[in-house]
VEXNU-206642 format. One record per residue: x, y, z of N, C-alpha, C in turn. Coordinates in steps of 0.001 Angstrom, whole numbers, plus 500000, padded with zeros to 6 digits. Example, Ala and Ser with C-alpha at 12.3 -4.5 7.8 and 13.67 -1.06 7.14 Angstrom:
REM VEXNU-206642
513190494310507800512300495500507800513200496700507800512850497750507080513670498940507140512900500030507870
This chain:
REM VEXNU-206642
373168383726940358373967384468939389373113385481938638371905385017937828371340385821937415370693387141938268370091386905939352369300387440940403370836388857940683371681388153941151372816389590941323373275390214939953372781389359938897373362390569937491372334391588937566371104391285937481369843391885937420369972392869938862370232392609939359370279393525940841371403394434940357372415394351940276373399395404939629373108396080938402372410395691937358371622396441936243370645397398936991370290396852937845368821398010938496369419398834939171370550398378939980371165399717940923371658400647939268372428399938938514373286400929937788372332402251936914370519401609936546369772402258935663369346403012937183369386403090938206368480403727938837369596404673939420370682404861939609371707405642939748372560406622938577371820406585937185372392407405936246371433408205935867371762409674935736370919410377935015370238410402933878369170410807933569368537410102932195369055411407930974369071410774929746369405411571928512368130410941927727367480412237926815366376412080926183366934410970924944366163410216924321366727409430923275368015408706922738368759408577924157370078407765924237370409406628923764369365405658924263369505404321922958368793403545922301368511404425921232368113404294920181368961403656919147368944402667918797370224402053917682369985402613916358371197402747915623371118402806914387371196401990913634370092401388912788370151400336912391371370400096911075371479399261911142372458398649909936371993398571908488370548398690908570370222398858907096369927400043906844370389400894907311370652402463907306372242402368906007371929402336905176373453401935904542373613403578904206372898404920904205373546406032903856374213406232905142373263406135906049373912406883907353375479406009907463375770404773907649377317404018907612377755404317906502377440404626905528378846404941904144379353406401904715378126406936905388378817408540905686379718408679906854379073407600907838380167408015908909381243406828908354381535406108907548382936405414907013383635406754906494383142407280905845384293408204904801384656409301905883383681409560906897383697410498907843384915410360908344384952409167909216385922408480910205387141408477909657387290407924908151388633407839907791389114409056907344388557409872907435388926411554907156389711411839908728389279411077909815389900411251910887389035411681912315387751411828911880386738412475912483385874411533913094384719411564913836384151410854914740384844409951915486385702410113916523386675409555917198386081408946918293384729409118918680383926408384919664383651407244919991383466406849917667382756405755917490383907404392917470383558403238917802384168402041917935384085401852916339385026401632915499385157401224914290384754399760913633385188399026914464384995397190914681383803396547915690382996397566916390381341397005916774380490398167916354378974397349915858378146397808915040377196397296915360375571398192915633375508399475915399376052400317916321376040401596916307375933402479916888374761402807917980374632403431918711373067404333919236373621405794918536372425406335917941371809407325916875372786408290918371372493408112919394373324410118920147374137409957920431374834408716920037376977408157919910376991409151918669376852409102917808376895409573916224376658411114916217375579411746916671374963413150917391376550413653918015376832412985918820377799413321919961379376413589919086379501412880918366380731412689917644380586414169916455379669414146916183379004415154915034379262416841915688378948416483916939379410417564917769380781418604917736381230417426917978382838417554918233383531417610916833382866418158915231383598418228914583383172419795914665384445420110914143384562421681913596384799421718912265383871422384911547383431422578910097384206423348909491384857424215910176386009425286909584387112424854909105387315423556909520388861422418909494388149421580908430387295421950907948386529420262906579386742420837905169387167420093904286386699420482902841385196420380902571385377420888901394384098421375900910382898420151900433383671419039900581383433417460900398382811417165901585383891417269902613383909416803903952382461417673904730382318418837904321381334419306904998379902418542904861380083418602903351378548417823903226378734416310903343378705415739903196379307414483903962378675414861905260378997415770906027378522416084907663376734416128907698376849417516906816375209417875906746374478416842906313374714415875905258374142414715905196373727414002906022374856413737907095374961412742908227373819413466909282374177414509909267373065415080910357371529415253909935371840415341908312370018414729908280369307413078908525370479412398908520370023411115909015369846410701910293370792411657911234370043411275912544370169412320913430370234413791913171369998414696914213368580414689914481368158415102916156366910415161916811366668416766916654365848417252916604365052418752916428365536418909918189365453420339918050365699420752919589364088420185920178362889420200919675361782419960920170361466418234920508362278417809919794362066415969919899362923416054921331364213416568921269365293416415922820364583416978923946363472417679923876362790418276924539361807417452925306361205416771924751360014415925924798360571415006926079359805414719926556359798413648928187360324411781927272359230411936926189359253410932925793359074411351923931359249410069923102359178410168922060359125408854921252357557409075920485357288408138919146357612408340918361358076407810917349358351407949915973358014406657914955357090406733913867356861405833913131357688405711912337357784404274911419358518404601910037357859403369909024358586403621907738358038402673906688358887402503906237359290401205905352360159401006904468359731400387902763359867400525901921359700400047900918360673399649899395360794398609899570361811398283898680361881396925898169362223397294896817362904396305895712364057395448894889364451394569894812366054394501894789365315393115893440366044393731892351366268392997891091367120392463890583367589391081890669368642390239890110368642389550888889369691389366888299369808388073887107370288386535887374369733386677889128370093385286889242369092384861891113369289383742890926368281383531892348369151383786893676370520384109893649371524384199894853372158385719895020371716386401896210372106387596896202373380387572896411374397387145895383375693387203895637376276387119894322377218388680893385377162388647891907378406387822892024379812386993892662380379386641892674380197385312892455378604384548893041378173383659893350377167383329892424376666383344891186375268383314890877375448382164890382374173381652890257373378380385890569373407379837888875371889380780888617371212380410887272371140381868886406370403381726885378370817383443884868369344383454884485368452383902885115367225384490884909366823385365885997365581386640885131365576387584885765364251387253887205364813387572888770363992387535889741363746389018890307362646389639891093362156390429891996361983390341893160362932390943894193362454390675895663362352391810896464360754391857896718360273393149897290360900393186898755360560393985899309361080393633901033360834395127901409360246395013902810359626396075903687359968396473904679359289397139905575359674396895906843358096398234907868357829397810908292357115398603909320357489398370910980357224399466911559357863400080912920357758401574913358358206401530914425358086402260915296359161402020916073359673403677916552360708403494917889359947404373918765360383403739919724359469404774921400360528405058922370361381406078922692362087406464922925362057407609924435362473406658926115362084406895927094363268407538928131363628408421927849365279409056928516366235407939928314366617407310929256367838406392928405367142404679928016366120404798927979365197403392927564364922403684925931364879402388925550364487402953923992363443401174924007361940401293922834361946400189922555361346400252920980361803399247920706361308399443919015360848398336918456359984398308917766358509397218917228359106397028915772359352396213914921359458396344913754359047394720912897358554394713912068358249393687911302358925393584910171359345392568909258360019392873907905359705391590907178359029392309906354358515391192904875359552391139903974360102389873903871361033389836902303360843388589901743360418388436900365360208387533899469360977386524899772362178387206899823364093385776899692364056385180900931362868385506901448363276384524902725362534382971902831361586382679901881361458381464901503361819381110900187362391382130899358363117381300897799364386381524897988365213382015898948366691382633898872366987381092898926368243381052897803368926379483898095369410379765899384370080380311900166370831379833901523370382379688902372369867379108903450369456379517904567368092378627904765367469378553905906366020377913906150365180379061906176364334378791905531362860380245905690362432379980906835362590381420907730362497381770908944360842382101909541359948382227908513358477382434908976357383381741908716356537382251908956355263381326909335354204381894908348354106383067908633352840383766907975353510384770907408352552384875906099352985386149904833354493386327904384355289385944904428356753385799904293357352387188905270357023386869906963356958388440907598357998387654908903358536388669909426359704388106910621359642389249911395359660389316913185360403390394913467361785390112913563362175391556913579364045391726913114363959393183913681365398393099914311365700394663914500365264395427915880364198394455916689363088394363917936363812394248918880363859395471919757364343395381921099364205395923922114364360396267923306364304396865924049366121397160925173366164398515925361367177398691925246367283399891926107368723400208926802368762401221928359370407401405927334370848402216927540372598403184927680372336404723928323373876404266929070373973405112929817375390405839929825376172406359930690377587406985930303378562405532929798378277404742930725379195403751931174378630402285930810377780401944930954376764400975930721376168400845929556375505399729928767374712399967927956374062398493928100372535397831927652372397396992927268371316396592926818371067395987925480370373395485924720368997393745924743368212393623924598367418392565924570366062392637923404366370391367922728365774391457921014366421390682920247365945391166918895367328391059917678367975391530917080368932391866917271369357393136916696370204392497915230370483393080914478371620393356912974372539393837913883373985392913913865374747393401914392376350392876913607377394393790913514378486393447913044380097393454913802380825393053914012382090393012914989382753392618913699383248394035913280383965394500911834383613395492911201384734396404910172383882397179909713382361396973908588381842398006908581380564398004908286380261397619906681379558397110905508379083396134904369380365395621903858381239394547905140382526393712904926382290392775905522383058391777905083383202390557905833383876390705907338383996389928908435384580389635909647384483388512910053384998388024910977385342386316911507384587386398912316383765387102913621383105386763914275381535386566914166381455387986913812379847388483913417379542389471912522378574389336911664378379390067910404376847390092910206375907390661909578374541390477909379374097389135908387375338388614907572374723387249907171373877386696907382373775386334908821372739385537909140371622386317909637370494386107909882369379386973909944369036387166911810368815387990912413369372388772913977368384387458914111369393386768915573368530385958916718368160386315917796368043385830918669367020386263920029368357386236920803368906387610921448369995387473922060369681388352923090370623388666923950371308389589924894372147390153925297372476391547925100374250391738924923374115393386925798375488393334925925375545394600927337377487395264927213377225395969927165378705397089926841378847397628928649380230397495929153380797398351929868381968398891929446381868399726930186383101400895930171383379402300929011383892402870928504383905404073928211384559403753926497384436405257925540385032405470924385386604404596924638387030404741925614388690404732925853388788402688925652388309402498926488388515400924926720386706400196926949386229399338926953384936398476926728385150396681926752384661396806927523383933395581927728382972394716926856382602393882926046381421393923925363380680392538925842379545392136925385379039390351925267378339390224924378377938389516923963376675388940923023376283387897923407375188387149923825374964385671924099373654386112923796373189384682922795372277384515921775371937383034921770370559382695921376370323381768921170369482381210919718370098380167919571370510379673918041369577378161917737369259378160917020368242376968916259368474375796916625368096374768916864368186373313917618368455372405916378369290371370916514369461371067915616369266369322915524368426368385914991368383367077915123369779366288915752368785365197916289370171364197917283370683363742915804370452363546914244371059362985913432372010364286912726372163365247913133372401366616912647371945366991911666371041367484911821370210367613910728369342368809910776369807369919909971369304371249910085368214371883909012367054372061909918365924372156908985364591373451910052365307373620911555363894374573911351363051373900912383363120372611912368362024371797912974362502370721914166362185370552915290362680369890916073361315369434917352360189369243916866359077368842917540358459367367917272357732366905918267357623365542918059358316364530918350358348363696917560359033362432917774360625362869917512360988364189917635362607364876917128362451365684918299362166365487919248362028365946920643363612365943921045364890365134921073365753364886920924366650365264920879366331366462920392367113367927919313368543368483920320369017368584920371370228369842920505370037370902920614370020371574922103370020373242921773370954373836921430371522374841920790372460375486920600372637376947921087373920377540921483374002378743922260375203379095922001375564380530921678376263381667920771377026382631922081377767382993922554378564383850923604379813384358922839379455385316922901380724385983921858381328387573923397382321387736922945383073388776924156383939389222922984384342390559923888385405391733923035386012392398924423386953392652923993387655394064924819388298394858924018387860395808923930388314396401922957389037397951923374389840398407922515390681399220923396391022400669922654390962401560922593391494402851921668392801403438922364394120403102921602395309403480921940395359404495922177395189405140920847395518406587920723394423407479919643394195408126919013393364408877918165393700407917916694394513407477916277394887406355915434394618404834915369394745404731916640395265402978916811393789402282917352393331400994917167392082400967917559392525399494917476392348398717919024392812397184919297391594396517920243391436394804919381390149394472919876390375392866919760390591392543921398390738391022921286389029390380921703388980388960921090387522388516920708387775387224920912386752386463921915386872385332921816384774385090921906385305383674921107383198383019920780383275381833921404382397381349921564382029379851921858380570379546921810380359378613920993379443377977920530379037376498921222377729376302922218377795375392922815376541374635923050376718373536923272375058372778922644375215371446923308373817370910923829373665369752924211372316369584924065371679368465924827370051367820924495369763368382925687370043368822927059369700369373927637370854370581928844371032371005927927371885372425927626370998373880928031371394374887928867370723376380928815371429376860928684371383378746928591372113379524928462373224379161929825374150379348929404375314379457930743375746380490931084376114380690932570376172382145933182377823382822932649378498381873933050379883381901932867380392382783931843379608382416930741379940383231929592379429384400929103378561384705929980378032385818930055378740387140930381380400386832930975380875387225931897382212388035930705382119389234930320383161389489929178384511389550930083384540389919930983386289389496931344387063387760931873386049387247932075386610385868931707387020385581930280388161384242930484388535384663929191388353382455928550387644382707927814387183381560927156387802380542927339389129380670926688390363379984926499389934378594927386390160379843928948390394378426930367389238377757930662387938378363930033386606377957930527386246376329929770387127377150928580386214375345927259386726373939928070385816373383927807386140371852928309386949371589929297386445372665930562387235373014931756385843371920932605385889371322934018385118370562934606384609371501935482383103371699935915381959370575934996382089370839933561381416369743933145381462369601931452380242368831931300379346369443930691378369368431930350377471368831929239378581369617928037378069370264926806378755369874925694379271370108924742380222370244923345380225371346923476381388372081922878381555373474922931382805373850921292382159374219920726383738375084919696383974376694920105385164376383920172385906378108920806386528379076919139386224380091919540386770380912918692387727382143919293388948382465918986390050383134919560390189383916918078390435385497918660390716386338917693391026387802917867391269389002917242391527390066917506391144390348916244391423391832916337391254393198915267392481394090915216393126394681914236393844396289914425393103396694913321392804398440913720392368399104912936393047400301913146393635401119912011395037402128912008394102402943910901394241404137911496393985405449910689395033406680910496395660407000909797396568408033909782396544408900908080396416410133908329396431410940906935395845410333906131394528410079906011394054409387905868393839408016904856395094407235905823394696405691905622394212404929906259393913404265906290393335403295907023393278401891906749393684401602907724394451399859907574393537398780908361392897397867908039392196396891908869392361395777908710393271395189909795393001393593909991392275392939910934391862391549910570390634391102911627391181389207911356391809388648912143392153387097912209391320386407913547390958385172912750390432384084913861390775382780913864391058382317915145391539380741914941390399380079915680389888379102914649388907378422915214389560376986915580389558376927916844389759375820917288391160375539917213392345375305919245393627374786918487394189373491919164394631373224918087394482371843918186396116370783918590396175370680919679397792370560919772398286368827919707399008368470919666399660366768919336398837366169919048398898366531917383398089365619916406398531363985916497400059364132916520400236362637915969400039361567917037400170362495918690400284361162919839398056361483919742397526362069919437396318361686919482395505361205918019395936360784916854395793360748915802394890361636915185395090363121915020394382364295914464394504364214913003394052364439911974394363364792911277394304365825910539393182366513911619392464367995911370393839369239911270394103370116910463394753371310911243393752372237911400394922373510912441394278374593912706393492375310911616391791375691911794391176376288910915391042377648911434391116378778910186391217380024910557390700380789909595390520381950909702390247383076909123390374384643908985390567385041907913391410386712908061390752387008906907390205388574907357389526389765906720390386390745906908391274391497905502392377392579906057391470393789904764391348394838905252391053396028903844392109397142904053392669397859903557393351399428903243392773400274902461392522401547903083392150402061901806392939403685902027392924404072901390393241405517900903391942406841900554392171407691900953391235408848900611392319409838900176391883410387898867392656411517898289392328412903899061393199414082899492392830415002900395392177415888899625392703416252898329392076417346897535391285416784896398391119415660896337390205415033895359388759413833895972387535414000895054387110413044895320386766411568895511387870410545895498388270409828895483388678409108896543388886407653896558388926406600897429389250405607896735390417404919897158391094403600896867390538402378897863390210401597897607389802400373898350390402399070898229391170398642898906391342397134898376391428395913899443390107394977899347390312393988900424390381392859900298390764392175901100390849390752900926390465390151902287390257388198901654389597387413902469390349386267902139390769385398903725391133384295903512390417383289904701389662382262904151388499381306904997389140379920904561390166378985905665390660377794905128389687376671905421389523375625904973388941374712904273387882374194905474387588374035906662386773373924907277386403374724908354387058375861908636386448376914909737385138377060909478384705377093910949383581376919911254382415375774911354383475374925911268383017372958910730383467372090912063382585371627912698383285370616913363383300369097913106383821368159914078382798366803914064382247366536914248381282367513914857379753367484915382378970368537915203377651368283914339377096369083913680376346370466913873375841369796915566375638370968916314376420372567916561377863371835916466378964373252916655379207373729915591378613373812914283378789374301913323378277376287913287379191377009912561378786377733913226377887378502911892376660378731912409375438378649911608373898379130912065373288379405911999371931379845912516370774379986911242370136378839911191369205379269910524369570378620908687370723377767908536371198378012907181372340378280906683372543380186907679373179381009907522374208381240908641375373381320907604376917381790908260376766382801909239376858382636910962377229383602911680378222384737911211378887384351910432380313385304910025380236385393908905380908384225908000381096384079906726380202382765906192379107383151904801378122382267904560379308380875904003380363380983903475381072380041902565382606380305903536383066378830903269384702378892904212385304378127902799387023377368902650387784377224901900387665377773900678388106379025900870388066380432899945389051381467899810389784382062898649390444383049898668389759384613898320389841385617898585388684386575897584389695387761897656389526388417896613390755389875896874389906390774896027389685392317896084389177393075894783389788394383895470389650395025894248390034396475894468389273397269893823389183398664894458388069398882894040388177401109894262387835401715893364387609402818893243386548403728893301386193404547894656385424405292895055385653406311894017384439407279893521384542408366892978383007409003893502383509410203894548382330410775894925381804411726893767380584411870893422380402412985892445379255413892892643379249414540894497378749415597894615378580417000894124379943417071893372379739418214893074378777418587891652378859417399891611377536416988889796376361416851890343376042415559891284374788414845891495375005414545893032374299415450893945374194415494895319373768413829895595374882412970896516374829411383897163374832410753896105375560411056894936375926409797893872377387409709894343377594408061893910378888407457893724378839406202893627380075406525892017380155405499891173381645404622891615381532403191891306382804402736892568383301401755891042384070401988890035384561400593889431385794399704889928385524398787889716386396397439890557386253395983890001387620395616890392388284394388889910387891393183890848387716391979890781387869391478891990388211389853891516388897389416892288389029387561892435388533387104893019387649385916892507387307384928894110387746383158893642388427382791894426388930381169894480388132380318895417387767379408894764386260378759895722387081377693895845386997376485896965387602374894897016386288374054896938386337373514897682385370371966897073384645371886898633384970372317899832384255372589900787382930373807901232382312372751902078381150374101902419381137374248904116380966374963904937380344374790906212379377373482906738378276373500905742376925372498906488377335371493905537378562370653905911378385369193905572379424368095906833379619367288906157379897366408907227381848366581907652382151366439909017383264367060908719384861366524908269384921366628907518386364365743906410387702366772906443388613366180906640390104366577906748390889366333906413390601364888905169391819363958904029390837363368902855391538363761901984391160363068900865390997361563900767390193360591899704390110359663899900391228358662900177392223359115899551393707358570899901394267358547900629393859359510901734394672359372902696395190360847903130395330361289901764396200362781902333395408363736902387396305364689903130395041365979904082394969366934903360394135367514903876393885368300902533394641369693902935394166370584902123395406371773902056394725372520902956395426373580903448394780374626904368393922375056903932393648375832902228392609376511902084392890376129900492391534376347899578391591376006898432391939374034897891390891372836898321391019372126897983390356371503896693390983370566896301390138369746895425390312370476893560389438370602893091389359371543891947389135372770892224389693374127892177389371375066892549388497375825891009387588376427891690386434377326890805387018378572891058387640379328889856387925380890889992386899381299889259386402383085889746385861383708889092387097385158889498386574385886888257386816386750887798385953388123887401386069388883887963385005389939887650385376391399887762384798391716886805384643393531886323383826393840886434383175395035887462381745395587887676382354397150887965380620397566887800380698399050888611379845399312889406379190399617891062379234399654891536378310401012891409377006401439891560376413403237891313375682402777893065375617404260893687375108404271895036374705406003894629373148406380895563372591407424895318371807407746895981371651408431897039370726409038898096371073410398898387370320411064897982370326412518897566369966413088898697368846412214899308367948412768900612367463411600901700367398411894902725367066410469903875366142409548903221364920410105902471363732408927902032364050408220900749365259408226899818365346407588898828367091406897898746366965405261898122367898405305898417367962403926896967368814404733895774368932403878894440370572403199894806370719401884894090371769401082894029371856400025893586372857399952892654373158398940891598374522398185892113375020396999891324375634396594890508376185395887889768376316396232888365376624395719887212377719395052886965377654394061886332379560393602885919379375392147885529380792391819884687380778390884884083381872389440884747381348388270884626381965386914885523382648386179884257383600386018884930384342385124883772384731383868884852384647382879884410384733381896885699385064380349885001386411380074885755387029378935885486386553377584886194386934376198886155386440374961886666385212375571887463383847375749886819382492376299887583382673375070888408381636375350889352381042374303890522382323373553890746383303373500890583384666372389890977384853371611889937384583371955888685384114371058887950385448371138886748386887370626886452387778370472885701387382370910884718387602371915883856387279372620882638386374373441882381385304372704883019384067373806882432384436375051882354384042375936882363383971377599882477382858378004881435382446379119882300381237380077881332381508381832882190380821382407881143381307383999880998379684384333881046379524385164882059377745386209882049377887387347882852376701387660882515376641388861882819375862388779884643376647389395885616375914389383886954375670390592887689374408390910887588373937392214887887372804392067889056372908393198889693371838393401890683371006395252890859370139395579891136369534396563891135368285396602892271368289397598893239368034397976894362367044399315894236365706399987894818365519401153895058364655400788896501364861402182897339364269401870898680363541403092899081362421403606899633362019404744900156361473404367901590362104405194902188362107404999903255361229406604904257360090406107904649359313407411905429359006407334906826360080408496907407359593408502908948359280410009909239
């Protein structure tokens, strides 16, 4: 199986013409370059790009940039463009070049009033510093790309969530890959930051939450219709389930775990943008990658706990619509994890667990302005099984969503203010979040001690917060990049806890310079 994939990858790279700097990814912590092509897109423009998979390659974006005509843009909309093209147009002399290095640096700071990078979420109320870096290089070979990158961040051995991922100096590679696209083809090997949803939002499948694993993933077919995969491999987890990082020795025992995620995704029309998704998560003591799933037009469904069988497996079933018109734009994204049919002749008591990420937003035509309003619904154990291994998790951290039995809604107001302060914008916004009494990484429960089951979403004592913030973003130019934000928590039964409540202040503050 493998031997004929690899044989068809070599015919397909040795039968396409080469393009200078083709795939090169754009990374995801590029947050000017994605806020620009968001506002871009929902203006109606870059019609190339897949809205619901992320990243991009840097001459998808080039290519789309192409195809706008500047004569048809407001005076907003233009720069917005020129911006975009200082973040990733190539000099006629770089497209020129046979081949191409490029170094870079990163440097940056992110200041909180609490130990959890999450102002919805904070912990304790004292002030922390977390520096974070990044050094690299991309080397860039007609349609080959490979890129070296290291990244130091403090939060990765004090961040409450997650297991600290390194060894030496608080340093990881991330972002490291090596990588071929072509008209039709594309495919990736490394780690990449990757999202299946739109871009700094939540989604049910995959999101940057968790920190990039050692995967392999490969795109066929065209702008029109695509093929996608992801299969990744994921942290081992003790025969007692028990997730920590460590599985040597006398814990020889361990569980491997393995990640296969598929898309087909489809562009109706210049509007309509449809994307069915199925995952499976699968693990045993002596378990490998499996070919099967490697395979994006098979379709999961018939494969799970189909014979042979000699794994655990949790399935994930889901889709996307994403609708753009005059410019609105409508996004829904639902997942059913796991379904579960004749509870009572098999004594279940579990129901179906699921999840939905929907946003709308609005752009004013003659003003600078943007309406935002999204919401999240994560019921009480998605992503939880009865076995600890299928939890879906890497490292700590939520493949999708870090927290499940949750409501969250905010709304929220873009105000561009180029015409004052070139790449400022100030965003104020409302938001709710309803927490239940469940987490992902615990043991898996479906009735209260009494007997009765618990609710779909929101059990036990629910913890509301409440919050008013504002939101400042500012990159004037590719190497600097300031961002805040401020706002105040008002928050009912804290921790699940009948009465309590306390009111603070939850703020965060960001600056980054970035030199290539």
């Amino acid at each position: 199986m493998f031997k004929l994939f690899f044989s068809i990858l070599l015919l397909v790279v040795l039968s396409c013409p080469l393009f200078s700097q083709n795939a090169r990814l754009l990374d995801l912590d590029n947050e000017r370059a994605y806020r620009l092509i968001e506002l871009i897109k929902e203006r109606g423009h870059l019609q190339n790009l897949n809205p619901v998979k992320l990243p991009y390659a840097v001459q998808q974006v080039n290519n789309g940039l192409d195809d706008i005509s500047t004569d048809n843009l407001s005076e907003l909309e233009r720069e917005w463009v020129n911006q975009l093209k200082e973040e990733v147009a190539f000099s006629e002399e770089e497209l020129a070049k046979e081949y191409l290095i490029e170094p870079y640096l990163l440097n940056a700071t992110e200041i909180n009033n609490t130990d959890r990078k999450n102002v919805y979420r904070p912990r304790n109320n004292e002030l922390f510093v977390w520096p974070f870096g990044e050094v690299g290089s991309f080397g860039d070979f007609g349609n080959f790309s490979l890129k070296a990158n290291v990244h130091f961040d403090l939060y990765y051995e004090f961040g409450l969530d997650g297991i600290d991922p390194t060894n030496r100096l608080y340093i990881r590679n991330e972002n490291s890959y090596v990588g071929y696209k072509s008209k039709y083809f594309s495919s990736y090997l490394g780690r990449i930051e990757s999202s299946w949803g739109q871009f700094n939002r939540n989604s049910t499948f995959l999101t940057p939450n968790a920190l990039p694993f050692d995967q392999f993933q490969y795109t066929v077919g065209t702008n029109k219709i695509s093929f996608n995969s992801l299969n990744g491999i994921l942290d081992n987890v003790d025969a007692d389930g028990t997730y920590d990082g460590h599985t040597l020795g006398d814990r020889s025992n361990s569980k491997r775990r393995y990640l296969s995620l598929k898309s087909i995704d489809w562009k109706v029309n210049e509007h309509l943008f449809l994307s069915f998704k199925e995952g499976i998560l699968y693990s045993g003591e002596n378990v490998n990658m499996d070919a099967r799933y490697m395979v994006p037009s098979f379709l999961f469904f018939f494969l799970e706990a189909a014979t042979p069988r000699d794994q655990t497996e949790n399935l994930f079933i889901g889709g996307s619509i994403w609708y753009n018109y005059n410019n609105i734009t409508l996004y829904f994204d639902a997942m059913l994890d796991d379904l579960i049919r004749n509870r009572k002749e098999r004594g279940v008591s579990e129901k179906n667990n699921f999840g939905i990420v929907a946003n709308a937003s609005y752009s004013f035509i003659n003003k600078p302005i943007k309406l935002n309003l999204d919401s999240e619904l994560f019921t009480y154990q998605v992503y939880n099984t009865d076995q600890a291994d299928g939890r879906y998790l890497y490292l700590g951290r939520g493949i999708a969503s870090q927290y499940n039995d949750y409501i969250f809604s905010e709304l929220k107001l873009d105000y561009f203010m180029e015409n004052i302060l070139k790449g400022l914008t100030l965003s104020p916004y409302f938001g709710i979040l309803k927490q239940g009494e469940q987490v992902i990484n615990q043991e898996f429960q479906s009735e209260y001690p009494n007997g009765r089951g618990y609710e779909y979403v929101l059990t036990g004592t629910v913890e509301t917060t409440r919050r008013t913030g504002l939101e400042v973003y500012y990159s004037p130019v590719r190497f600097f990049r300031l961002k805040s934000d401020l706002g105040y928590n008002f928050v009912s039964n804290k921790n699940n806890v009948e009465n309590a409540s306390e009111s603070r202040f939850s703020s965060m503050f960001e600056i980054s310079f970035i030199f290539r």
